[in-house]
CHARMM internal coordinates of N, CA and C (Angstrom, degrees):
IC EDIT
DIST 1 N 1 CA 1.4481
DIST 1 CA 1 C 1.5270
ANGL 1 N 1 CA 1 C 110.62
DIST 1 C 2 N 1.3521
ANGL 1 CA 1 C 2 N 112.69
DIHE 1 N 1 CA 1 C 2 N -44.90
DIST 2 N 2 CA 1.6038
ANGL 1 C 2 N 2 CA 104.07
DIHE 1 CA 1 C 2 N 2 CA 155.12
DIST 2 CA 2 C 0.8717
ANGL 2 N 2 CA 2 C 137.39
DIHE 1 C 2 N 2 CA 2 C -51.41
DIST 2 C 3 N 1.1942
ANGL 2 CA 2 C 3 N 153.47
DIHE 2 N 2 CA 2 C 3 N 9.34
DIST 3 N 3 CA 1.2295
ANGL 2 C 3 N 3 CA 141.66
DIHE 2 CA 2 C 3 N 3 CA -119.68
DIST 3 CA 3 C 1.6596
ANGL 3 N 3 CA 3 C 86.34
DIHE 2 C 3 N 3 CA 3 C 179.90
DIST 3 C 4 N 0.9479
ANGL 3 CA 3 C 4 N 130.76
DIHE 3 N 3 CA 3 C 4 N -44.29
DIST 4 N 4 CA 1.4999
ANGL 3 C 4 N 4 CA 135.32
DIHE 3 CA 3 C 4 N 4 CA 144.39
DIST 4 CA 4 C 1.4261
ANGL 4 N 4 CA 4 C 110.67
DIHE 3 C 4 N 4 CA 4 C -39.96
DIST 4 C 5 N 0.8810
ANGL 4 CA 4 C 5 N 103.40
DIHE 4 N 4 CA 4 C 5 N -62.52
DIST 5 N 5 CA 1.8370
ANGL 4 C 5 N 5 CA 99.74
DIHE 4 CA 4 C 5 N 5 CA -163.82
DIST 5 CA 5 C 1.5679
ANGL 5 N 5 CA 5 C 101.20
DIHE 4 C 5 N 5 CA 5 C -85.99
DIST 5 C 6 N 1.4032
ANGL 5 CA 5 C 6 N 134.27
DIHE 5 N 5 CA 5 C 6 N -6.43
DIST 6 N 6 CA 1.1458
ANGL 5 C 6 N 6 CA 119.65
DIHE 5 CA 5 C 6 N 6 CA 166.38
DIST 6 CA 6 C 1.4677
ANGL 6 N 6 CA 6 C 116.26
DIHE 5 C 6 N 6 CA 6 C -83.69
DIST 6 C 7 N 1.3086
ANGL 6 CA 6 C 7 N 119.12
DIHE 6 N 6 CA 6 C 7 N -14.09
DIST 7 N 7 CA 1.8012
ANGL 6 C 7 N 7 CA 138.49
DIHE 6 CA 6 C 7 N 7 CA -172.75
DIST 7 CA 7 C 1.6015
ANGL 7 N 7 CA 7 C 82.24
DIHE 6 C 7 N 7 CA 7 C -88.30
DIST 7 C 8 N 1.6166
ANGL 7 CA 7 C 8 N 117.10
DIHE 7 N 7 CA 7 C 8 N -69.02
DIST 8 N 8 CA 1.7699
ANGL 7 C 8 N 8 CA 93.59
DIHE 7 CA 7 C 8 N 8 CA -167.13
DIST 8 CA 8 C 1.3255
ANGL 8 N 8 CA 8 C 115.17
DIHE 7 C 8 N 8 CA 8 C -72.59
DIST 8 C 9 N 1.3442
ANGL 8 CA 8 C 9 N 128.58
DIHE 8 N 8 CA 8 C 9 N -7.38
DIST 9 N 9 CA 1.3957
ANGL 8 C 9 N 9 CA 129.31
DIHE 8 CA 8 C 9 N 9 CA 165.00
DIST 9 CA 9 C 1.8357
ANGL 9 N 9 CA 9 C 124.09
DIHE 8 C 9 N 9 CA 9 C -55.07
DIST 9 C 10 N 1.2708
ANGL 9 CA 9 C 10 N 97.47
DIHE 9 N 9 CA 9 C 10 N -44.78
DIST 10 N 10 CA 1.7232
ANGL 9 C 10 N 10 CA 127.92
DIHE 9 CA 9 C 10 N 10 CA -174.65
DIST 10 CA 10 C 1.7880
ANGL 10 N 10 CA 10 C 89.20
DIHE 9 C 10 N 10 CA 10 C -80.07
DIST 10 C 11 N 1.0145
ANGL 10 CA 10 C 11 N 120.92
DIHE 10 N 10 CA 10 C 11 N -34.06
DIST 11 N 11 CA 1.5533
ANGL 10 C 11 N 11 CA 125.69
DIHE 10 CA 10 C 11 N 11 CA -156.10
DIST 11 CA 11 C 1.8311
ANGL 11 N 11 CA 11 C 76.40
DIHE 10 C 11 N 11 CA 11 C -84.30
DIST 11 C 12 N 1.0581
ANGL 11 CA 11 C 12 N 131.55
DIHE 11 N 11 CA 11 C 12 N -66.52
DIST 12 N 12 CA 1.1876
ANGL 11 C 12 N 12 CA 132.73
DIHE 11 CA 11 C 12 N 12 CA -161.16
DIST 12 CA 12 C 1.5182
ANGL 12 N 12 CA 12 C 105.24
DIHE 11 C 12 N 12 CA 12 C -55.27
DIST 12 C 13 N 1.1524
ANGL 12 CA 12 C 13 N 122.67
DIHE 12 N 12 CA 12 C 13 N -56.11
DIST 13 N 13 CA 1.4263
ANGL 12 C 13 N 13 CA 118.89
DIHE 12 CA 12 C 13 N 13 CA -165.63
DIST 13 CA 13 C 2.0018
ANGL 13 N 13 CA 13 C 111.73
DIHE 12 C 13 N 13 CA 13 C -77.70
DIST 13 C 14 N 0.9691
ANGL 13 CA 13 C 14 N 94.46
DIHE 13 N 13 CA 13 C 14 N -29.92
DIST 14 N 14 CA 1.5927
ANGL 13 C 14 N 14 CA 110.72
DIHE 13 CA 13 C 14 N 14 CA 172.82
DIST 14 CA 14 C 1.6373
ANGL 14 N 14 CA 14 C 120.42
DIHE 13 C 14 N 14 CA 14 C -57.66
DIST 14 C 15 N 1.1887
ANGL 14 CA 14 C 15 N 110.51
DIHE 14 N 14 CA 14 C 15 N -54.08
DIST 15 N 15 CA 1.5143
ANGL 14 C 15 N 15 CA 119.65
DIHE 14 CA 14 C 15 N 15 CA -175.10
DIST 15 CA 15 C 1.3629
ANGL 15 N 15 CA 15 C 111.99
DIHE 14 C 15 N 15 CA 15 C -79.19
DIST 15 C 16 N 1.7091
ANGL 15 CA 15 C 16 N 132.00
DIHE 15 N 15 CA 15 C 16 N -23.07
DIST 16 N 16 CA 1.1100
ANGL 15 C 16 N 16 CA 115.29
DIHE 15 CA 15 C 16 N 16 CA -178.78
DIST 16 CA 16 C 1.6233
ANGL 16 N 16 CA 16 C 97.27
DIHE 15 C 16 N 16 CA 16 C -90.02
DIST 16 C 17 N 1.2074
ANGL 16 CA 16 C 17 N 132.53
DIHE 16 N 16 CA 16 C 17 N -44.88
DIST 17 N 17 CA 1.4975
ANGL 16 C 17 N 17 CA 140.03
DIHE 16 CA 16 C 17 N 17 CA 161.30
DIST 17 CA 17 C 1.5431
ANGL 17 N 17 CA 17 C 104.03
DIHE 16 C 17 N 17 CA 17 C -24.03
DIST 17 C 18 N 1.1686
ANGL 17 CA 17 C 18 N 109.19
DIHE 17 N 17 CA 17 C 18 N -58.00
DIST 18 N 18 CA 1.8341
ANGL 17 C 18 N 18 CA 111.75
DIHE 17 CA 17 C 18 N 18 CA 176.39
DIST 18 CA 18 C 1.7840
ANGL 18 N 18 CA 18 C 122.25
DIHE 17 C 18 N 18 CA 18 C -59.57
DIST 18 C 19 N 1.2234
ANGL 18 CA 18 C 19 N 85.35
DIHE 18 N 18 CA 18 C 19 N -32.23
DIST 19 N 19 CA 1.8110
ANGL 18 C 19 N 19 CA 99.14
DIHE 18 CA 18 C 19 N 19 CA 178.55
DIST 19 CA 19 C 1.7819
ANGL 19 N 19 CA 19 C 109.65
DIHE 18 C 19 N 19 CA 19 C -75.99
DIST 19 C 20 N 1.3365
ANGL 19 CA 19 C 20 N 110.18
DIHE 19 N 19 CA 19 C 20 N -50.57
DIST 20 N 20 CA 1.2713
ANGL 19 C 20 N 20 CA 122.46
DIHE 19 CA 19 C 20 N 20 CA 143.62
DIST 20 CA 20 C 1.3650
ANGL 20 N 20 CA 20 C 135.19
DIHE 19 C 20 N 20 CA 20 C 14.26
DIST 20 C 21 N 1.6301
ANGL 20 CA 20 C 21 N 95.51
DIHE 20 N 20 CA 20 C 21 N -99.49
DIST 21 N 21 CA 1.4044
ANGL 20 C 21 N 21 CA 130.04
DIHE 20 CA 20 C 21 N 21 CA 156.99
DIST 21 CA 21 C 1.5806
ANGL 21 N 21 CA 21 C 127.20
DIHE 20 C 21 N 21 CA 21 C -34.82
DIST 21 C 22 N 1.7917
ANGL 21 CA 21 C 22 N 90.79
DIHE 21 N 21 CA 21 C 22 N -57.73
DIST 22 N 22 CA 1.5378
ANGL 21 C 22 N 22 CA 96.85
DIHE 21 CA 21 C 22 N 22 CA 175.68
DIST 22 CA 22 C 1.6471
ANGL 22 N 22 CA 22 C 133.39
DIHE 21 C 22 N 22 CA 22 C -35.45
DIST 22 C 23 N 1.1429
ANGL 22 CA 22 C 23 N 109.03
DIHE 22 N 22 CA 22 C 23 N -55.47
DIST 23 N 23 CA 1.3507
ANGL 22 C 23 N 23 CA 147.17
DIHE 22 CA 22 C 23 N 23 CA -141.81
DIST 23 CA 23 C 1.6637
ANGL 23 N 23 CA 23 C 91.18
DIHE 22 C 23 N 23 CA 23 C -70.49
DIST 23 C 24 N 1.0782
ANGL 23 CA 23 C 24 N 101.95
DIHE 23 N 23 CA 23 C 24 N 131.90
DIST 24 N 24 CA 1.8671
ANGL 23 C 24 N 24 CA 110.53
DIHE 23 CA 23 C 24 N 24 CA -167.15
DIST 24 CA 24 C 1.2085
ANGL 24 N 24 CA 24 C 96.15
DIHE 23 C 24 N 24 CA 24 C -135.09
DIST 24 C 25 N 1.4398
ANGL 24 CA 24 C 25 N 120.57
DIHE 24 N 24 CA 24 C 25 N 66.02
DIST 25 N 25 CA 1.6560
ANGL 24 C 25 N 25 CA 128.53
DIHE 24 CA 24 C 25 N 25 CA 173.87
DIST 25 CA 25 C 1.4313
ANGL 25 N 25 CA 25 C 100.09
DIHE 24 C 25 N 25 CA 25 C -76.78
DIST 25 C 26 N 1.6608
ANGL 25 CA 25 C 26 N 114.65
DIHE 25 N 25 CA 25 C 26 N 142.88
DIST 26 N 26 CA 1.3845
ANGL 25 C 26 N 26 CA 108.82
DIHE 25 CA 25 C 26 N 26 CA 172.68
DIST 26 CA 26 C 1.9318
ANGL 26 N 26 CA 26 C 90.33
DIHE 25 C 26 N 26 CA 26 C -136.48
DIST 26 C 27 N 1.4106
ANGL 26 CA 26 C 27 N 98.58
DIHE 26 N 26 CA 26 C 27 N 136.30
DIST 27 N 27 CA 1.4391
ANGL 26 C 27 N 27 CA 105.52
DIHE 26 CA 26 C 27 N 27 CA -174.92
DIST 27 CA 27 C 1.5667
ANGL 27 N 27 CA 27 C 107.33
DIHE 26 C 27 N 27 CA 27 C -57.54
DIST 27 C 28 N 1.7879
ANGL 27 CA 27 C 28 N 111.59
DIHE 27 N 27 CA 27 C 28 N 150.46
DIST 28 N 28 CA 1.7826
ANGL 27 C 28 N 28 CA 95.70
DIHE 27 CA 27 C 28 N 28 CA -179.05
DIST 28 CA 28 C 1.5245
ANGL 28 N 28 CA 28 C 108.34
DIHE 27 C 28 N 28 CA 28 C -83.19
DIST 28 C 29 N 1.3286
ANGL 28 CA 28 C 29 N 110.53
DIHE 28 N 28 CA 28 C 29 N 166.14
DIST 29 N 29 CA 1.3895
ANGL 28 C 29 N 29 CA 108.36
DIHE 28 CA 28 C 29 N 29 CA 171.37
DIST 29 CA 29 C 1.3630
ANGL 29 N 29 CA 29 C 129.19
DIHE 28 C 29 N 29 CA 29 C -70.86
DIST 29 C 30 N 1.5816
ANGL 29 CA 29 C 30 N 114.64
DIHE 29 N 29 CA 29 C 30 N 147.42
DIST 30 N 30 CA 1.6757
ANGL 29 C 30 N 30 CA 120.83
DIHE 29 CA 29 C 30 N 30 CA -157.89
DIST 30 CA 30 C 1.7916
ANGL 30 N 30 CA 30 C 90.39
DIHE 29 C 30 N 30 CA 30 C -90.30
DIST 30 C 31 N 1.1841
ANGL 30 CA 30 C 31 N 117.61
DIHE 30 N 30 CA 30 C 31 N 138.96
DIST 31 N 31 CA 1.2478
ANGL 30 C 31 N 31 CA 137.28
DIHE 30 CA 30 C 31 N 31 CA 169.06
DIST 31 CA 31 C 1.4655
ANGL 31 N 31 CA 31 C 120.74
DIHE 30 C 31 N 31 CA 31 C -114.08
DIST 31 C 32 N 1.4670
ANGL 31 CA 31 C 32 N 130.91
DIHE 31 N 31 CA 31 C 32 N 118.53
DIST 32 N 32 CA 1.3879
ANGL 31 C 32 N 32 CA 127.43
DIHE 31 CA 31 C 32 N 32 CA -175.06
DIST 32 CA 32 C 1.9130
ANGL 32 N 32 CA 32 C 110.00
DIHE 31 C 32 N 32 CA 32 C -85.85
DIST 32 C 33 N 1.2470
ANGL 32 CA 32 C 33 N 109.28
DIHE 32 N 32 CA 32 C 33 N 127.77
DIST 33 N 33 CA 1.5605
ANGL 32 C 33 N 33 CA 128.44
DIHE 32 CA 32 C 33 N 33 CA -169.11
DIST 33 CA 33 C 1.9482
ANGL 33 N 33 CA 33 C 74.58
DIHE 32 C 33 N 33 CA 33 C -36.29
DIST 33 C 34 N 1.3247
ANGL 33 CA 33 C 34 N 107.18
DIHE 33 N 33 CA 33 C 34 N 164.52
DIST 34 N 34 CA 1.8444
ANGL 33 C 34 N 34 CA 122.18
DIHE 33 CA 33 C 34 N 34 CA 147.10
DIST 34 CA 34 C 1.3058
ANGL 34 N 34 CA 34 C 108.62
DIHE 33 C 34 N 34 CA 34 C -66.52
DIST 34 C 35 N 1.5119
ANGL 34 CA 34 C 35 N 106.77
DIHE 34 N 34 CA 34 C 35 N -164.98
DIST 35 N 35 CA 1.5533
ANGL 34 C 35 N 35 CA 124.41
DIHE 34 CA 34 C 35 N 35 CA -179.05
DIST 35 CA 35 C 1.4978
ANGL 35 N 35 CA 35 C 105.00
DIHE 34 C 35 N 35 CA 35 C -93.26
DIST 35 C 36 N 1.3201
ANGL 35 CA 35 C 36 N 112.94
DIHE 35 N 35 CA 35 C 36 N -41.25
DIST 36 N 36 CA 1.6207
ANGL 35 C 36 N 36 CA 102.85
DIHE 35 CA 35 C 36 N 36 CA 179.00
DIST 36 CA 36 C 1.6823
ANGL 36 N 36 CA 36 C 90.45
DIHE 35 C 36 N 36 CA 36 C -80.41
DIST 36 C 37 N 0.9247
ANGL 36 CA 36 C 37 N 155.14
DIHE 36 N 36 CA 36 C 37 N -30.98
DIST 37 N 37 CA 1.5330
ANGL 36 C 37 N 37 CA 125.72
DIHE 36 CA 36 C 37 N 37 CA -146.81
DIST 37 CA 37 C 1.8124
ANGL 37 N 37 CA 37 C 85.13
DIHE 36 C 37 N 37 CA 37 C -85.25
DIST 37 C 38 N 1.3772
ANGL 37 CA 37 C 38 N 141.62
DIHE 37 N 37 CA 37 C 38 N -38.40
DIST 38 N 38 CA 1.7075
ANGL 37 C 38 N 38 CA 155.87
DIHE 37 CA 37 C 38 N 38 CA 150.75
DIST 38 CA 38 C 1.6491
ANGL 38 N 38 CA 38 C 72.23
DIHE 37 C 38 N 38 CA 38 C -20.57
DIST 38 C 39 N 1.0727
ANGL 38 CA 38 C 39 N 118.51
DIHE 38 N 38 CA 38 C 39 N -97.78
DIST 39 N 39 CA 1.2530
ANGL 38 C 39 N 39 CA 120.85
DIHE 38 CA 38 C 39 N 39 CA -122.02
DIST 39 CA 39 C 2.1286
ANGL 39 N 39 CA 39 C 105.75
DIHE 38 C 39 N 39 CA 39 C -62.81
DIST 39 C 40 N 1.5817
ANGL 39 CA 39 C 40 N 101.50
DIHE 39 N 39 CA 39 C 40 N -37.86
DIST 40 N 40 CA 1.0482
ANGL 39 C 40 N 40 CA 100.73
DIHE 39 CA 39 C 40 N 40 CA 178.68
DIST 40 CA 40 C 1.4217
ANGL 40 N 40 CA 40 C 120.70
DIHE 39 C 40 N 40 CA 40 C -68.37
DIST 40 C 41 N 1.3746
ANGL 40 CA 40 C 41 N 119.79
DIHE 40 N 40 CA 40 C 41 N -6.35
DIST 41 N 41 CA 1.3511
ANGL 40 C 41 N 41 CA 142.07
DIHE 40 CA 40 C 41 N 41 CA -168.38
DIST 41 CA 41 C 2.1035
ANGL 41 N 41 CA 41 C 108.15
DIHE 40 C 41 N 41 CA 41 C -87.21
DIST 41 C 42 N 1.6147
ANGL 41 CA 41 C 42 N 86.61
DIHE 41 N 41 CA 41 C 42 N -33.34
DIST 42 N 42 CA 1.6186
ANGL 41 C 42 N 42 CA 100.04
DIHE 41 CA 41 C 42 N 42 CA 177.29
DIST 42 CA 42 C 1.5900
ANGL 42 N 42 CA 42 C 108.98
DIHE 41 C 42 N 42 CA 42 C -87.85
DIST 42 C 43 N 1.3890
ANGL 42 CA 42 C 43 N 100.72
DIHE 42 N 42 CA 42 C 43 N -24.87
DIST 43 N 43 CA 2.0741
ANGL 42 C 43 N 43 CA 96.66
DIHE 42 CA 42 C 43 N 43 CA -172.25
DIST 43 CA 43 C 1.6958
ANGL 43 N 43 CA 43 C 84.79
DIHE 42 C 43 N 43 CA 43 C -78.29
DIST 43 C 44 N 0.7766
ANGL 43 CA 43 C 44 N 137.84
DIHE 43 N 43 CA 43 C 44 N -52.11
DIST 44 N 44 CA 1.9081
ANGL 43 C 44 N 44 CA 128.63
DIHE 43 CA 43 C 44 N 44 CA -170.76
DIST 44 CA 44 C 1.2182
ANGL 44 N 44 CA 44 C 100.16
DIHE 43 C 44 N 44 CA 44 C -67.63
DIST 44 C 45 N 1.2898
ANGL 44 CA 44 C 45 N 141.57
DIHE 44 N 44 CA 44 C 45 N -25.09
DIST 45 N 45 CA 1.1998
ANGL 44 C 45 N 45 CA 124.79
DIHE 44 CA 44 C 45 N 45 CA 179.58
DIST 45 CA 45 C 1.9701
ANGL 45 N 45 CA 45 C 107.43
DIHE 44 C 45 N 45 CA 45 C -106.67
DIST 45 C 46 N 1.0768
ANGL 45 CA 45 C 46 N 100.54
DIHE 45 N 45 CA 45 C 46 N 22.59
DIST 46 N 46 CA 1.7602
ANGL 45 C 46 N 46 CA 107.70
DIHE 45 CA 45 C 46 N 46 CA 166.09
DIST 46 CA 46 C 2.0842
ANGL 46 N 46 CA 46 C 93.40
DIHE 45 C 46 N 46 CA 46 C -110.12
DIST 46 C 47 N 1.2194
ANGL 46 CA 46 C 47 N 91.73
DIHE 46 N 46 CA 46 C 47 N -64.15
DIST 47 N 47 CA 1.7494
ANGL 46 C 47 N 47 CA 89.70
DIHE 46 CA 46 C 47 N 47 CA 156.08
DIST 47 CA 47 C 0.9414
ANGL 47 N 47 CA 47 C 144.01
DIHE 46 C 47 N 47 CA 47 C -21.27
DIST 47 C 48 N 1.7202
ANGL 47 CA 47 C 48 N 109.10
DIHE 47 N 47 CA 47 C 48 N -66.33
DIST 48 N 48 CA 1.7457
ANGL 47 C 48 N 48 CA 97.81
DIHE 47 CA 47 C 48 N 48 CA 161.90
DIST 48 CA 48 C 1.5806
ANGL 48 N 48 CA 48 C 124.53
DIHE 47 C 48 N 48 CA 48 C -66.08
DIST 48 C 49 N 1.3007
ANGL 48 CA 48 C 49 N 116.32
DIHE 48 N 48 CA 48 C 49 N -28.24
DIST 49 N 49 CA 1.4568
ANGL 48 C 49 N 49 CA 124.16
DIHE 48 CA 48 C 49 N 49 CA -178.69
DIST 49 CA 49 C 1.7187
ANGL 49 N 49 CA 49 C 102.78
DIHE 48 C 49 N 49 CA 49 C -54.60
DIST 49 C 50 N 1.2825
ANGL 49 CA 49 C 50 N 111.91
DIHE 49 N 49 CA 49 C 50 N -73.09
DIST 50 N 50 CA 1.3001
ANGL 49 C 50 N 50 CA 114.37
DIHE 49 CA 49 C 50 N 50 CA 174.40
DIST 50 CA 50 C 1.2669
ANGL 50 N 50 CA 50 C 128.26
DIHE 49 C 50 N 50 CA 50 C -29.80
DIST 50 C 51 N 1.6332
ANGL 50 CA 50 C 51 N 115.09
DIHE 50 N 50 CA 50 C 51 N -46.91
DIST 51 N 51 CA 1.5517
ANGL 50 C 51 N 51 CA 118.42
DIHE 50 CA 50 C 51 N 51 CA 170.88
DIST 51 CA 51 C 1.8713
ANGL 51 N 51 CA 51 C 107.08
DIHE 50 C 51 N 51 CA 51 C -61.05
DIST 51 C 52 N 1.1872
ANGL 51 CA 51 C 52 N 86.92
DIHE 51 N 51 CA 51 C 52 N -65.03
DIST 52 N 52 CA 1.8827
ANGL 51 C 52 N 52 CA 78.90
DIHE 51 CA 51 C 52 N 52 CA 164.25
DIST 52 CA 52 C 1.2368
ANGL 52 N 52 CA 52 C 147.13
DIHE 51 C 52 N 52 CA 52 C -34.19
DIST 52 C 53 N 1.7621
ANGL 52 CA 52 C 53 N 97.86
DIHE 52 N 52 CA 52 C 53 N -35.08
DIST 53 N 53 CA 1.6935
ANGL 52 C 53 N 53 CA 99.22
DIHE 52 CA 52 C 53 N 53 CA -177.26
DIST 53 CA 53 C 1.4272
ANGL 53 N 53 CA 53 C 86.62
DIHE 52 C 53 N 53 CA 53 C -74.76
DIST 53 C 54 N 1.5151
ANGL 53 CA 53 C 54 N 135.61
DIHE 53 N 53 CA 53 C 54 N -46.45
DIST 54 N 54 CA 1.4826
ANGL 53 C 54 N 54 CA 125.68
DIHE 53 CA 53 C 54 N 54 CA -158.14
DIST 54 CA 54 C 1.4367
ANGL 54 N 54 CA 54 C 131.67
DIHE 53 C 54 N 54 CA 54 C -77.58
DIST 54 C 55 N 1.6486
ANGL 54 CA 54 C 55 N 99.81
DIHE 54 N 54 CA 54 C 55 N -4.20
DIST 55 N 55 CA 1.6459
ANGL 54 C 55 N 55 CA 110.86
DIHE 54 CA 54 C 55 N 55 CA 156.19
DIST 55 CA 55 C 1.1475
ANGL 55 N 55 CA 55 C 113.76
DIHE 54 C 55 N 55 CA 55 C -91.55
DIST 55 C 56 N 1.7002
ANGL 55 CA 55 C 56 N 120.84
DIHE 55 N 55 CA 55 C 56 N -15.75
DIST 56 N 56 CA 1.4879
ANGL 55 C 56 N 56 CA 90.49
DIHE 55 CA 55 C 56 N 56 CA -177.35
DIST 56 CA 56 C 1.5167
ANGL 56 N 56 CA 56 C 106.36
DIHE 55 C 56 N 56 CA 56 C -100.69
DIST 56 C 57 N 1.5429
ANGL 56 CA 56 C 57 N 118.61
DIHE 56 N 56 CA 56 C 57 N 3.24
DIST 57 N 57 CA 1.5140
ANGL 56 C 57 N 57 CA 135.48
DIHE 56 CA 56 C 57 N 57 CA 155.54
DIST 57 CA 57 C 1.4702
ANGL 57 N 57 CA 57 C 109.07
DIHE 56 C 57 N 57 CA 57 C -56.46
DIST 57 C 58 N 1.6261
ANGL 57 CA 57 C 58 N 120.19
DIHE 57 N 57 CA 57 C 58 N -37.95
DIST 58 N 58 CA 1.1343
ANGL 57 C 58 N 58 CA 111.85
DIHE 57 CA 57 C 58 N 58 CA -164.52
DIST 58 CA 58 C 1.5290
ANGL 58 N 58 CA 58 C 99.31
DIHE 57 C 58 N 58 CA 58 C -98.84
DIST 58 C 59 N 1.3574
ANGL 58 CA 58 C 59 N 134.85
DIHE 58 N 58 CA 58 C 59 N 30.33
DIST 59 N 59 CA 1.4823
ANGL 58 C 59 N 59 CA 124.64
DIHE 58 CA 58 C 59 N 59 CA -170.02
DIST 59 CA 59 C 0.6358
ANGL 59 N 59 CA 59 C 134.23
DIHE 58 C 59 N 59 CA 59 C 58.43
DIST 59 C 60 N 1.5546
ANGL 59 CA 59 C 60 N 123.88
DIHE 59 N 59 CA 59 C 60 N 24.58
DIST 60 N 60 CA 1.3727
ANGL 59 C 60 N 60 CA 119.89
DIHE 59 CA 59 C 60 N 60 CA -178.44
DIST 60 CA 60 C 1.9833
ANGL 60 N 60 CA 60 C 116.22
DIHE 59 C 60 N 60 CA 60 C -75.00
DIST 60 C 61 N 0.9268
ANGL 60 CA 60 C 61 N 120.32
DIHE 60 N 60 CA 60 C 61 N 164.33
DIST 61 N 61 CA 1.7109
ANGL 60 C 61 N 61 CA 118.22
DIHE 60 CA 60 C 61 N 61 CA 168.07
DIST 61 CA 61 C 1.4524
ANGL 61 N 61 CA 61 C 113.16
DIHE 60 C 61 N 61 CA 61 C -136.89
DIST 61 C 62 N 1.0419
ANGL 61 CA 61 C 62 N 109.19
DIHE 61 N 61 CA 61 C 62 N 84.67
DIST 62 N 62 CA 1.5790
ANGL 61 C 62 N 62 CA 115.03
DIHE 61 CA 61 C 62 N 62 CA -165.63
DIST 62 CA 62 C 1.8998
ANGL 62 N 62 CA 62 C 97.21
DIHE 61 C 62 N 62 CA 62 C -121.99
DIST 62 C 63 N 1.7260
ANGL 62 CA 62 C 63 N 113.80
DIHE 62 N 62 CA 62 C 63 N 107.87
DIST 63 N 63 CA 1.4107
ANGL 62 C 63 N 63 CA 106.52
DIHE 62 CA 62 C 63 N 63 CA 160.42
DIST 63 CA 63 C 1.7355
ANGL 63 N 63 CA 63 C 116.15
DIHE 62 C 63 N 63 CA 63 C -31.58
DIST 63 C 64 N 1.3396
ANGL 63 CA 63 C 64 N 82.76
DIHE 63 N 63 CA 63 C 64 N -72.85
DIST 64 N 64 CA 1.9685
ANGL 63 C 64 N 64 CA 86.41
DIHE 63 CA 63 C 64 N 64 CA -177.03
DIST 64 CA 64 C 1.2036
ANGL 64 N 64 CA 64 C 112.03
DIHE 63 C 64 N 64 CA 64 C -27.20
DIST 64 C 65 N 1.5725
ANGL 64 CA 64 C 65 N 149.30
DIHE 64 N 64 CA 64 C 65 N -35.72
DIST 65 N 65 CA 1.2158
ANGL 64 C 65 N 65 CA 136.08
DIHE 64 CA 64 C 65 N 65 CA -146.32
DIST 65 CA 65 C 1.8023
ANGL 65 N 65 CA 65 C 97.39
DIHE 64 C 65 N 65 CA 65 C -85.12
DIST 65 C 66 N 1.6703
ANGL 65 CA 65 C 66 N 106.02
DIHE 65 N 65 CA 65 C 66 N -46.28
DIST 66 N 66 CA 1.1400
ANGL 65 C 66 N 66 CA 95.71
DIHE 65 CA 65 C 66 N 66 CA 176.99
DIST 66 CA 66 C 1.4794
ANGL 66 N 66 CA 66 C 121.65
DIHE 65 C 66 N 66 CA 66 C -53.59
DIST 66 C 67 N 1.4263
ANGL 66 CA 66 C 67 N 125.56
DIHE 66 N 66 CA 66 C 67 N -32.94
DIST 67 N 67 CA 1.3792
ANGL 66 C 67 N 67 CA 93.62
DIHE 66 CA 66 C 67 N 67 CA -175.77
DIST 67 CA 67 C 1.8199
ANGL 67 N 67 CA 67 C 108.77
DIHE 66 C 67 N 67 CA 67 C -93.26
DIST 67 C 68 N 1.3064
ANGL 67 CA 67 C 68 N 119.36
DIHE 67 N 67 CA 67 C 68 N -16.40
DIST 68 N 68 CA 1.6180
ANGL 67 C 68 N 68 CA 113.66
DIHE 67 CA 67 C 68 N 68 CA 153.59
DIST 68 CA 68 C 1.6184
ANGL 68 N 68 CA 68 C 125.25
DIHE 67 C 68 N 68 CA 68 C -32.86
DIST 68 C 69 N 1.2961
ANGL 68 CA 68 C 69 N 106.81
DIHE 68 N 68 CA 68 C 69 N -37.90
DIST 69 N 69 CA 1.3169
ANGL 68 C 69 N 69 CA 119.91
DIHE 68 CA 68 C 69 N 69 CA 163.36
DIST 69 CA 69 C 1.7499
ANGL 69 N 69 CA 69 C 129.87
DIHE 68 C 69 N 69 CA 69 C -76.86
DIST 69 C 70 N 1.2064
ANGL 69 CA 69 C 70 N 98.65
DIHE 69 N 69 CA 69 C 70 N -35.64
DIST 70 N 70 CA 1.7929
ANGL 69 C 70 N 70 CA 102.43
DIHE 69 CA 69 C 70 N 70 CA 172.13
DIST 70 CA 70 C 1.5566
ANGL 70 N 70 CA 70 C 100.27
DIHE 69 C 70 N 70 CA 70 C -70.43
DIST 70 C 71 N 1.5137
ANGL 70 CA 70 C 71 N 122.40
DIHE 70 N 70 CA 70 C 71 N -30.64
DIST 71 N 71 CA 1.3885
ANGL 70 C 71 N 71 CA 112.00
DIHE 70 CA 70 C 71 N 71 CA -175.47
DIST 71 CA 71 C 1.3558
ANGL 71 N 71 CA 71 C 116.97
DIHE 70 C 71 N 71 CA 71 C -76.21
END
COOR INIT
IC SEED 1 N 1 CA 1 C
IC BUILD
């Protein structure tokens, strides 16, 4: 009975260690946005600014805005 449970013990630690090992992940390749996808990326983010300056023109006091703005 020992001798059992030391084989499925060894069996246990062995096979996931082996699965492990196997595994030949290779990171995918990094691709830089284009010039229009940049650019459309800057008109939404002149966009959100703008909506922002005009709530906090209009008095608003909203926590959330500050961090809408750090983002």
């Amino acid at each position: 009975m020992k001798l059992f449970s030391l084989g499925l013990m060894l069996a246990g630690l062995l096979i996931p260690v082996s699965l492990v090992l196997s595994q030949k992940a290779t990171p995918a390749e990094s691709r830089l946005p284009t010039d229009e996808v940049l650019k459309a990326i800057d008109a939404r983010g002149d966009q959100l600014g703008s909506a922002l300056a005009s709530l906090r023109q209009q008095g608003v006091r909203d926590p959330w805005l500050a961090d809408v703005e750090i983002y």
